[in-house]
N, C-alpha and C positions, 0 to 999 in steps of 0.2 A: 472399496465398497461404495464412493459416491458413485459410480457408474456405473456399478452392478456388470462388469464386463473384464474382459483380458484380452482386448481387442484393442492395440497400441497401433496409433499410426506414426508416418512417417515425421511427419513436420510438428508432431508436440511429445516424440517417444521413440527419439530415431534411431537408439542403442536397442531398447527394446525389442522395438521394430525388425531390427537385423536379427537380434538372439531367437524371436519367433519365428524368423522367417528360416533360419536354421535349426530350430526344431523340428519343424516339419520336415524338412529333407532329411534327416538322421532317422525322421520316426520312418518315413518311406524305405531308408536305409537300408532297418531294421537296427541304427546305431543307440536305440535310448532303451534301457532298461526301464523291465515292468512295474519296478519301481517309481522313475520319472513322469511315466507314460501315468500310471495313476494320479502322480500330482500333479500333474498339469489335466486330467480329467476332472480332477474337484477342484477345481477356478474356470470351468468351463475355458479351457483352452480352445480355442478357433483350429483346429485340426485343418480345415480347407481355410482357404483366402476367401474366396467368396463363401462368408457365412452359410451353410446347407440351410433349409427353410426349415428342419425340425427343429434346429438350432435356436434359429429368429424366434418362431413361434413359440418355446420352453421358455427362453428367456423373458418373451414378451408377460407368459403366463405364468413366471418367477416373479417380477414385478409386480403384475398385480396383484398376486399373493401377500407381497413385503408390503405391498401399498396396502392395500385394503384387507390380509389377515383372514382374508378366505376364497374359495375357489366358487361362489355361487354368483357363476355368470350365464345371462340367459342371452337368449338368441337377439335379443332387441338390444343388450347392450351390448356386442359385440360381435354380429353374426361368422366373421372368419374363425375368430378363438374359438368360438362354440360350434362350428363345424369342424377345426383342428382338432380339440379335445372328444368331439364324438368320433372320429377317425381313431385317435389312438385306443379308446377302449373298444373299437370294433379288432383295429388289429390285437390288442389283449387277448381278444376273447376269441380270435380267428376266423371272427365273420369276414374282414379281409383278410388276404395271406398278405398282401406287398405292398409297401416294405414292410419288412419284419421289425419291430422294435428288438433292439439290444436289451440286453440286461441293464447297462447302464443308462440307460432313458427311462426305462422301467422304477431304477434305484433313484436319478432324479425326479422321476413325477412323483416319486410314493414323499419323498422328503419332501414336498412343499403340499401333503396330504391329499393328491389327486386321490378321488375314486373311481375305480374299476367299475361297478356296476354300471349296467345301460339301463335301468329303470329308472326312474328320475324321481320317484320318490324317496327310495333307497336313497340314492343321492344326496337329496334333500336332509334325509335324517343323518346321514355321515358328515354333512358341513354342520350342523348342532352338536354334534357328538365331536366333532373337532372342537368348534367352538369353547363347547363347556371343558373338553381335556386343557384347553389355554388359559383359561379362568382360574382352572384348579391350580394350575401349576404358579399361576403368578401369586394364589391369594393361600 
């Protein structure tokens, strides 16, 4: 959990390092059951070596989330994330076709309370209505 990651290198995780790097050939294989293949989808396993950028950028916007406890990023505070995240609900909604989000990108935005809507103030009222569900639940 300090690193928010399962991205082991070589020189501080060089067993690791080798057991991931053989995961990945086994999953190309077809040698890891769908069982493994899932657990190592919920620790965001690194499937490619070179991190994919939907990757980089979920995680970036998993962070923030853990950091700050909500997703109400504007275009001034981060214009890349906030044309990442309008990309993935235009593929949601299939104003773009490609790429197509998986199911499981879909399952990771919804867990850290992405919204779907492209109106923004729909939006707006969904990060309050998160909010107050965290509140409830703590007090």
């Amino acid at each position: 959990k300090e690193h928010g990651h399962c991205r082991p290198t070589k020189p501080t995780h060089a067993k690791l390092y080798e057991w991931s790097s053989d995961q990945r050939i086994k999953s190309k294989n077809r040698l890891l059951s769908v069982d493994q293949i899932e657990l190592l989808d919920k620790i965001d396993f690194p499937w490619e070596t070179n991190t994919p950028k939907w990757t980089e950028m979920y995680l970036e916007l998993k962070d923030y989330h853990n950091d700050k406890g909500h997703l109400r990023l504007g275009q001034d505070d981060n214009a890349n994330m906030y044309d990442w995240m309008d990309t993935q609900r235009k593929l949601y909604h299939g104003i773009v076709k490609k790429p197509v989000l998986s199911d499981t990108q879909i399952e990771k935005l919804e867990e850290i309370s992405f919204c779907w809507s492209l109106d923004g103030k729909e939006r707006a009222w969904h990060e309050k209505y998160t909010e107050a569900v965290e509140l409830y639940k703590e007090h």
